[in-house]
Structure formats: C-alpha cells, structure tokens
N, C-alpha and C positions, 0 to 999 in steps of 0.2 A: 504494500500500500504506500503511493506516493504522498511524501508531507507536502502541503501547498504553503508554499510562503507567502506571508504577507502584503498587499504589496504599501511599503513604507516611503511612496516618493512624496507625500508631503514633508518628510522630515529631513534633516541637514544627515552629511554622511555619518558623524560620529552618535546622530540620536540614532540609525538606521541600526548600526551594531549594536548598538545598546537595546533596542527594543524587541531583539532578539534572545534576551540575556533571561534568567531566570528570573519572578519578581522580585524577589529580595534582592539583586544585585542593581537591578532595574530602580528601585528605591532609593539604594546606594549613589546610584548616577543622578537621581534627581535632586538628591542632596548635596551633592558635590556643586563647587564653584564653577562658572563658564561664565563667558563674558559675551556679552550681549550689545552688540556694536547700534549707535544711535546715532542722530545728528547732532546735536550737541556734545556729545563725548566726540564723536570723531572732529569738530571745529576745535576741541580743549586740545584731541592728542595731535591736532596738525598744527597749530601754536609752540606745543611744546618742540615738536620737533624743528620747529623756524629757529627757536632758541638755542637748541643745541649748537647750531652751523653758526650763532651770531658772534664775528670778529671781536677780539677782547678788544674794548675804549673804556674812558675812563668813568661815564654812565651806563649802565649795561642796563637793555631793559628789564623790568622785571613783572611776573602778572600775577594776580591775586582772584585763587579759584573761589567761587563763596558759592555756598547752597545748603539747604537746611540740611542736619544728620542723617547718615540715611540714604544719600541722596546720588551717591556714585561718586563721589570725589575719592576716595582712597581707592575704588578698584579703576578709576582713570589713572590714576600715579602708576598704582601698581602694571597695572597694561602698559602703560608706555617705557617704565624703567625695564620690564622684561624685553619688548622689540628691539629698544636700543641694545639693550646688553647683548641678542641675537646678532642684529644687522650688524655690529663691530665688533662678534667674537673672532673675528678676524683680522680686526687691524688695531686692537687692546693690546700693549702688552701687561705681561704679569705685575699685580698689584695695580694695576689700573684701577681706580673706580672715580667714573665718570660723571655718575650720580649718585649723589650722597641723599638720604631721605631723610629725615630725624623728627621728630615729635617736638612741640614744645611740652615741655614739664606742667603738671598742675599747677607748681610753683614756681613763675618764670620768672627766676633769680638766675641771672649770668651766667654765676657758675655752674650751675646744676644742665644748664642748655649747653655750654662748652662739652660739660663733661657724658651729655647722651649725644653728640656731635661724634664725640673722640671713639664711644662704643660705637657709634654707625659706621664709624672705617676701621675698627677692629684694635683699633691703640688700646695699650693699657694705660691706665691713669695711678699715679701713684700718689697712696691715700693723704689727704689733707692740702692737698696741693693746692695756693693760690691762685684766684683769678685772674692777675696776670701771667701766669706759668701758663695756666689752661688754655687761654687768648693766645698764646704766643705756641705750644704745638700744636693748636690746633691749626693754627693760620699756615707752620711750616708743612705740618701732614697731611692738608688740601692741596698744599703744591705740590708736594713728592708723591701725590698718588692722583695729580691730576685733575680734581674734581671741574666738569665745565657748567654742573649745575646744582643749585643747592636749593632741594625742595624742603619745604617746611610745613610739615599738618599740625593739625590743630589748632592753629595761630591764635585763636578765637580764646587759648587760654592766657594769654597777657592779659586780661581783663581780669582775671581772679588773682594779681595782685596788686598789693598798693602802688599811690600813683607812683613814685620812687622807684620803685620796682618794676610798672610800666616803661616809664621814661628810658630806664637803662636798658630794656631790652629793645625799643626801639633806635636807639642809640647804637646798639650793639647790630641790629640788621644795618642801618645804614654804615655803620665799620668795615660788616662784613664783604659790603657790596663794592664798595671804595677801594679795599683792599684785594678782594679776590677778583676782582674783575670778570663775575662770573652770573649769569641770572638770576635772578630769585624767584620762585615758587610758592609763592602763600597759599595755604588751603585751609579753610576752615569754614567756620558758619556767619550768620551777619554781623554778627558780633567783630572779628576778624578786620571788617570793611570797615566800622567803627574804629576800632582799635588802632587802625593803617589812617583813616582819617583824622583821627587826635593829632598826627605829625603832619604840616604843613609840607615839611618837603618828600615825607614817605608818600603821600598821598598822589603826588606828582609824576612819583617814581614808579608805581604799581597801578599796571593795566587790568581792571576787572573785568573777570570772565564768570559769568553766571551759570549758574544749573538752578532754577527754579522747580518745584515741585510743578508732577505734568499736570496738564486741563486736557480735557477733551478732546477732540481732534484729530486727525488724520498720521498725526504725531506717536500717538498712542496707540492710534489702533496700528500702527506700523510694529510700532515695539511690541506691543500683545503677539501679534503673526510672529515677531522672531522669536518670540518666549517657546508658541508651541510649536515652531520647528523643530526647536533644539529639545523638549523634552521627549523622552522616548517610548512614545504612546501609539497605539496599533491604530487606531482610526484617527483622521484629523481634528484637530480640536477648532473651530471656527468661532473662535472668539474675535476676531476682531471687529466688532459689531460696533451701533455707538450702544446700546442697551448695555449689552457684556459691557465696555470700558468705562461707561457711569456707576455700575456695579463698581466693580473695581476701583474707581476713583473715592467714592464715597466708603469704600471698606478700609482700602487701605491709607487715604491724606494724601498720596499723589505722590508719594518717594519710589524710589527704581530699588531700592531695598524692600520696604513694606508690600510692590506690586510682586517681585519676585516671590517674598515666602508665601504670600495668597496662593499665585498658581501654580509654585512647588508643591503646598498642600493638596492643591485641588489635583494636580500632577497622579499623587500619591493615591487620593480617595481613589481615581477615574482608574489606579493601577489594582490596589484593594479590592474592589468592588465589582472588578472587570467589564463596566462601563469602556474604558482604552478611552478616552476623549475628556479634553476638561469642555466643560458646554455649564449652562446653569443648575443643573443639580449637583455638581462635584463641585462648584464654588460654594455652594450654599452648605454642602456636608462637608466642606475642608475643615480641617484641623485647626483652626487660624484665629487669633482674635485680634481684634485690628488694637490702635496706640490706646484708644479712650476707656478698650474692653479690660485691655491689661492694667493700666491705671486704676479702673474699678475695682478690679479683680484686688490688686496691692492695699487696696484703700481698704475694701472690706477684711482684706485678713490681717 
C-alpha cells in the first residue's frame, strides 16, 4: 500500500520537512525561533548595513531603533549581526569582532557599562578596577579587535538613574563616538528617544528609526501569510483575512512578539487536535493569554 504525501506547497521548504516530522517534534519546530522577514525590519536591516560600509570621519552617523517591548528590535540586531558575521567569514580575520552588542545595565553607572562592554569582547576585567582603567581598555580593545559598530539595547535604561548618572552616560556615548569613530546603534523603547533627546547634541547625532506596534492592513495581513508559511501545518492556514488580523490585533496589542506566540499556540492547538490549519477555532482554543489577561491573572494571585 502506497503512503500518499501530502501535498505541502503552501509552506516554505524548511516548514515542508518539518510537517512531515512526528507531532511532538513538529511542536518542537513550532516553538523554536525563525525569523520572519517584514518591511520594516528589512528598511532597519538595510540601514544597518549602509552603516557598516560608512568611511570613518570624525561625526559618524548614528541611528536610534525605538518600539515598544516586544516589538522585534533585538531579533532585528540579532539577524543582522549573524548575516554580517556570515557574509565576512571570509574576509575577518581571527579575533575580529566587528560588532560588539552590549546591554545597558539597570544601573547605568559608567562603570558597570565599561565593564558589560569589556564581557561583550570576551576581556577579563580585573576586580575593582577604576573607571578610568575600564575607559581606557576598553577604548584600546575596540581597536585591536576592530569593532566598526557599537550597538547598544536597552538604552531606554539610562532613565532608571539619577540625573548625574544620566548625564554621565550620555557623556560617555558621545566619548565613545568621538573616539571610536564608529556608528552607534541605540535600541530601546520611547523612553530611549526621550532619554537621546535630554542631550541637545545627542539628539542631532541619532537618526530614528521606528517599529511601531502593527494596525490593520495589508501590512499584517502580509506578515500573518509568512507566519503560516513557515509553520508546519498539513492544510493551509488562510489567515490572512482583515476579520482573522483584527482578531489578532485586539488579542494580542499589535507586537510581532505577542502576534507570534498567538499563532505559535494556535500553530500547536491546529497540530493537537488535528485540525493541520490555524483558521478561527485554533485561535480561539490556543493556549494564549494576551498582556491585560496575564496582568489579571498576576493581580488576582
């Protein structure tokens, strides 16, 4: 007796293998990370890459990612520091790192940001060491390993300290910038664009680039389609409706986080249940409680 295969040409090649898989491994794949290419992410990662090619002068531009949490700004960093790392693993050499990522600290005191700089390139720091010690290898160990970009997440936390504390760290980007002669990468939430406009000349220096929480639209219903491309479900899932995507917008607040683990769940119900499709019953039986349900949820217990 012949097995008849499915046939999977609504789906991208890697959901095609995957839909083939056992359920449990199939679950597995639907929880796993993938990136979900957009217009706006692809405008952020073709910026970033203008930036890479930009000749060192002695103002280097720099642009400031802002969008509420959630919202795809660290898996755009992340995408774009892995293609780079790809497209010039052939012309790095060893100890290269070209892009440095770093977090600001909850408490963005100088030194505490020198010293999670110094872990991003793998330096040891030796205990108690002054702020100017910190400033000064960190500035030599961004040259001797090359860095041509210094992105920075969280930014949004220079706000959670005193203004003193503020002041110095803005101080300390425009140093960095003057000195390394290298872009700067701000990423964070509004807060962030606030915090960049307290400084009259940082303000000047950092070009914003938005990712706003999605609406409605042609926009959506596009990224809905590549959602269920990519998950790996035996019938098509034809969400991209406007009904489906006001569903969706009102469940989950419009983040590209919040909309992914909706149709992850609903992904999973439609995989459970062997419906094979997310449509409107597998959204409505997913697994999923949007920000306001969890919040209640916290409150009550």
């Amino acid at each position: 007796m012949s097995i008849v295969t499915p046939d999977l040409s609504h789906l991208t090649e890697a959901a095609r293998e995957a839909a083939l898989l056992p359920n449990e491994e199939r679950v597995w794949h639907i929880r796993s990370d993938r990136w979900i290419g957009y217009a706006k992410a692809q405008t952020a990662l073709s910026r970033l890459d203008e930036l890479m090619l930009w000749p060192k002068k002695q103002r280097m531009p720099n642009v400031l990612m802002v969008g509420p949490t959630n919202n795809g700004k660290s898996k755009i960093v992340e995408k774009f520091r892995r293609d780079q790392m790809v497209a010039g693993c052939g012309e790095f050499e060893p100890g290269v790192i070209p892009i440095v990522v770093v977090q600001v600290p909850s408490e963005p005191a100088t030194g505490r940001f020198y010293e999670m700089l110094l872990s991003s390139i793998g330096a040891p720091i030796r205990p108690r060491a002054q702020v100017a010690e910190l400033e000064q290898l960190s500035l030599r160990l961004c040259r001797t390993v090359k860095v041509k970009m210094l992105i920075i997440d969280e930014l949004h936390n220079v706000l959670a300290g005193s203004s003193r504390t503020r002041r110095g760290f803005l101080n300390l980007l425009r140093f960095l910038g003057n000195e390394l002669q290298v872009p700067i990468v701000g990423v964070g939430t509004r807060e962030a664009y606030l915090a960049i406009r307290s400084d009259d000349q940082l303000e000047n220096r950092f070009e914003p680039l938005m990712l706003p929480v999605w609406e409605e639209g042609e926009e959506l219903r596009s990224l809905m389609a590549s959602f269920a491309a990519a998950l790996p479900l035996k019938h098509p899932s034809r969400i991209a409706t406007s009904g489906l995507s006001k569903y969706v917008l009102a469940k989950t607040g419009g983040t590209i986080g919040e909309i992914a683990r909706l149709l992850n769940a609903a992904a999973i119900e439609a995989v459970n249940s062997g419906e094979e499709c997310i449509n409107e019953k597998t959204l409505r039986l997913a697994q999923y409680q949007s920000p306001p349900e969890r919040r209640r949820a916290f409150e009550k217990g």
